[in-house]
C-alpha positions as CSV (number, residue, x, y, z in Angstrom):
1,X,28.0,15.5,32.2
2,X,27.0,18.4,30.1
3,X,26.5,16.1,27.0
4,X,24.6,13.6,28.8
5,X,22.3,16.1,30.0
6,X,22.2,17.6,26.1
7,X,21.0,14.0,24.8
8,X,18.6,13.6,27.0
9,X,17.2,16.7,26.3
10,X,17.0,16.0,22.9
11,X,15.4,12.5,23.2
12,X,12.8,14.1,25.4
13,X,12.2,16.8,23.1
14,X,11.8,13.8,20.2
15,X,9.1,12.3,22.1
16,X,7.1,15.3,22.1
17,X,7.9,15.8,18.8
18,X,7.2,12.4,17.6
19,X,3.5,10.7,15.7
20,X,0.4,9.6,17.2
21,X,-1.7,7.2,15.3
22,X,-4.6,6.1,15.4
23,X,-6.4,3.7,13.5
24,X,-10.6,3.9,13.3
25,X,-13.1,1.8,11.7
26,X,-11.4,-1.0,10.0
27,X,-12.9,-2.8,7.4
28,X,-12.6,-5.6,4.9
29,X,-14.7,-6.3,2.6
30,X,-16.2,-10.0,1.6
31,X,-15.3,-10.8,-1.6
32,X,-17.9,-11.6,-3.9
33,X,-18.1,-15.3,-5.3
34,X,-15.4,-16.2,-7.3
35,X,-12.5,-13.9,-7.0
36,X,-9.9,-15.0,-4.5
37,X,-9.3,-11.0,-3.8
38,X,-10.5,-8.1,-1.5
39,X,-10.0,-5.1,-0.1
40,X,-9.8,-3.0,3.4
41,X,-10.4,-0.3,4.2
42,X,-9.8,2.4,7.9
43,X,-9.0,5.6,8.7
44,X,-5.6,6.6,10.2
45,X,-5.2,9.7,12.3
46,X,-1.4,11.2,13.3
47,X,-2.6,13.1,16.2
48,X,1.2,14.1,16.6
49,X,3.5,16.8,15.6
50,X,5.8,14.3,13.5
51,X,5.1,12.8,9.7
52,X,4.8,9.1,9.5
53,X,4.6,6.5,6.8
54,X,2.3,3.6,6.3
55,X,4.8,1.5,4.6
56,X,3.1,-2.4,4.9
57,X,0.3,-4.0,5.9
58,X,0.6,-8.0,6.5
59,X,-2.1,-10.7,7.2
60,X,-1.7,-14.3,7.5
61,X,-4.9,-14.6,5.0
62,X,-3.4,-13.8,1.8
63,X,-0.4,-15.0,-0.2
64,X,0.6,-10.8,-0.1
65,X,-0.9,-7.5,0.7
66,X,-0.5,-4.2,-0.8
67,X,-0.9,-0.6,-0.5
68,X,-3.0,0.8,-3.6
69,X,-4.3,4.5,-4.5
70,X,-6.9,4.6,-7.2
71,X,-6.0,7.1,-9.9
72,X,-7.9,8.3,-13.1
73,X,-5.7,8.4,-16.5
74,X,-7.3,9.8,-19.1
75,X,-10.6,9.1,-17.7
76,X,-10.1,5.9,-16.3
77,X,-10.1,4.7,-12.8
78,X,-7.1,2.5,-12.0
79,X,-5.2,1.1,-9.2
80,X,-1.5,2.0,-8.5
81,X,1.0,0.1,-6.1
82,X,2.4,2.6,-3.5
83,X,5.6,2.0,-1.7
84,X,4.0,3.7,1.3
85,X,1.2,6.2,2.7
86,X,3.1,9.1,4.5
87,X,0.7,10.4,7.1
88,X,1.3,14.6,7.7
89,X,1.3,15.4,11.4
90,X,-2.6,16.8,12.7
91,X,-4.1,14.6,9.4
92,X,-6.1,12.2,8.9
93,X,-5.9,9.2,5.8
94,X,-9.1,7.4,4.2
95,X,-8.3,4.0,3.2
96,X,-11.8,3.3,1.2
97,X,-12.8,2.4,-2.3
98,X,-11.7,5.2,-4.1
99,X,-8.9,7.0,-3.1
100,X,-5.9,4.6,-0.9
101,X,-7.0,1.6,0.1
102,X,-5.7,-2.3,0.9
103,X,-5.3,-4.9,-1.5
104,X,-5.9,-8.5,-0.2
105,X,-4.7,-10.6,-3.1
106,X,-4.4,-14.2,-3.2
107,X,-6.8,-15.5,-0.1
108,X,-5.7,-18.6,1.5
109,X,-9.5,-19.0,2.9
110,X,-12.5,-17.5,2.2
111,X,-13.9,-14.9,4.5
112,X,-17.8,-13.9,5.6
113,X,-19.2,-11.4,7.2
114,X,-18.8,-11.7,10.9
115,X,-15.5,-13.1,10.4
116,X,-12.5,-11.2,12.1
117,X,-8.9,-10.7,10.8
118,X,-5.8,-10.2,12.3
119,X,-4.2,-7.5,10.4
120,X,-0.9,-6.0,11.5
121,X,0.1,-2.2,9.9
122,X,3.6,-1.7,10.1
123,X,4.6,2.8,10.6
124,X,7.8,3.8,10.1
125,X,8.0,5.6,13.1
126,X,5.6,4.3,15.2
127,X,6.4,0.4,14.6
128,X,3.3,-2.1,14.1
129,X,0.0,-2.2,15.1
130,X,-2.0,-5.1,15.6
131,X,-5.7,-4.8,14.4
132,X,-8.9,-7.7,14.6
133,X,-10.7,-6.4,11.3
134,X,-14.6,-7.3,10.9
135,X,-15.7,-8.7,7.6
136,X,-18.2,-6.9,5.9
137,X,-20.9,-6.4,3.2
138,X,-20.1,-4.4,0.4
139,X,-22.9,-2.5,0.8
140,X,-22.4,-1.5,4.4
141,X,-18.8,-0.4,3.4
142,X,-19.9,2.8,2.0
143,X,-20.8,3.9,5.7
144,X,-17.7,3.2,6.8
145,X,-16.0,5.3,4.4
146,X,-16.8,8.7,5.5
């Protein structure tokens, strides 16, 4: 009895313990003419007193997704693949131009403005979210990355 009561003091103590996410103003951008590519963009919040990891984003639009960070080398911006985004507990992450953001690569079908996406984000610890992501212009991207 006494370890029953042990574990389930411990799991209850986990879920107290454990992240909050939340996901704000998603975005992807519409690609400009030509280039079968694009980008999103959000902000994730762990509102919890546990780490997290953002380790893969999937749509159904695009032959594959990935997670990129811009970097500058030598004074030169470029992207670099990451595995995952970990998430510190009572932070928030800025997926926008600069900085982490979403690769798109390989669109099956164009997008517009004022089209929606299903995206799905997968946590490590908090399992996947399922988002409808609005389409927009690149110029009113900048507004959402504040």
């Amino acid at each position: 009895m006494r370890k029953l009561l042990n574990t389930l003091l411990f799991l209850l103590a986990l879920s107290f313990a454990s992240p909050k996410i939340v996901v704000k103003h998603p975005w992807i951008m519409e690609p400009p003419p030509g280039p079968n590519t694009t980008m999103m963009g959000m902000t994730v919040l762990n509102e919890g007193d546990q780490a997290d990891k953002l380790i893969e984003v999937k749509t159904d639009i695009a032959k594959r997704v990935e997670i990129h960070k811009t970097v500058i080398e030598n004074g030169v911006a470029k992207m670099v693949h990451q595995r995952y985004v970990k998430i510190p507990p009572r932070s928030k992450i800025e997926f926008k131009h600069h900085g982490y953001h979403i690769m798109i690569i390989g669109l099956k079908k164009r997008v517009k403005v004022g089209d929606k996406v299903k995206v799905r984000l997968v946590f490590e610890k908090s399992g996947e979210r399922e988002l409808e992501v609005p389409v927009i212009k690149m110029q009113k991207m900048h507004m959402h990355e504040r």
